[in-house]
C-alpha positions in Angstrom: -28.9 35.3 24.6 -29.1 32.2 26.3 -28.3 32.3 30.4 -29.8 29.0 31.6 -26.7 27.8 32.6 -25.8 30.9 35.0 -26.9 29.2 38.3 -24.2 26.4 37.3 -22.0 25.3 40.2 -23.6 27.8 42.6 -23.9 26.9 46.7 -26.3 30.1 47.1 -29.8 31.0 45.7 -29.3 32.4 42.7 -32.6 34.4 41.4 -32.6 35.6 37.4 -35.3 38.2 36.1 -35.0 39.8 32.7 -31.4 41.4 33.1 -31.2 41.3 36.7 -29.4 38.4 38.7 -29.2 38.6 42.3 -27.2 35.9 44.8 -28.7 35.5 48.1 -27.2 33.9 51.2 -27.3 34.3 54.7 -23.8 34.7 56.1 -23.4 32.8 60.1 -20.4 32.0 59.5 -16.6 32.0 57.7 -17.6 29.0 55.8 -20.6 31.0 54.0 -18.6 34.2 53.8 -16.4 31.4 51.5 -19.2 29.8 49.6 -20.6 33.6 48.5 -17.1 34.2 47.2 -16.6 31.2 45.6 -19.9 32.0 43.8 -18.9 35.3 42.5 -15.6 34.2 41.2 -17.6 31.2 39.6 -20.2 34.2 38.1 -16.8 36.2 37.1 -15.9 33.5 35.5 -18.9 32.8 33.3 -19.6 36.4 32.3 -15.5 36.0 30.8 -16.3 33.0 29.1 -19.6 34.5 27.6 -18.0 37.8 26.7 -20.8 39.6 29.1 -20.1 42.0 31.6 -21.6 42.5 35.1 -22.8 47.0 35.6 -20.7 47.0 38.6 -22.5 50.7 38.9 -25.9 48.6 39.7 -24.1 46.0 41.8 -25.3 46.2 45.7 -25.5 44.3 49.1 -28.2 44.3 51.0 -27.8 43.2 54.9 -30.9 42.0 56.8 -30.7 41.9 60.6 -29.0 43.8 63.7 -25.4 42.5 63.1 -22.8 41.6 61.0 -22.3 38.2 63.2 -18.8 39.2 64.2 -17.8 38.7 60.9 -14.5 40.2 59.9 
């Protein structure tokens, strides 16, 4: 199976390793909260095209600092 064209349209870092993809972005503001959607949908997207699905049981989000900016 060929997934060289997963990071495709993608405004984050996308990192692929065997059967793991992860998306990472740092979230300051609406504007990135947006862009880290939009790559998901786009991602929800290509796993319908390619008949794959995401484990939504192995699916997680890791947060790195001492606040959620305010965010809501």
């Amino acid at each position: 199976m060929f997934i060289n064209d997963l990071d495709l349209n993608i405004h984050n870092v996308l990192l692929k390793f065997a059967d793991d993809t992860k998306i990472c972005s740092k979230i300051c503001n609406s504007d990135d909260v947006q862009k880290l959607q939009e790559d998901l949908n786009t991602r929800q997207e290509w796993a319908h095209t390619w008949q794959m699905k995401f484990n939504i049981q192995k699916c997680k989000v890791m947060r790195v600092g001492d606040s959620d900016s305010g965010l809501k």
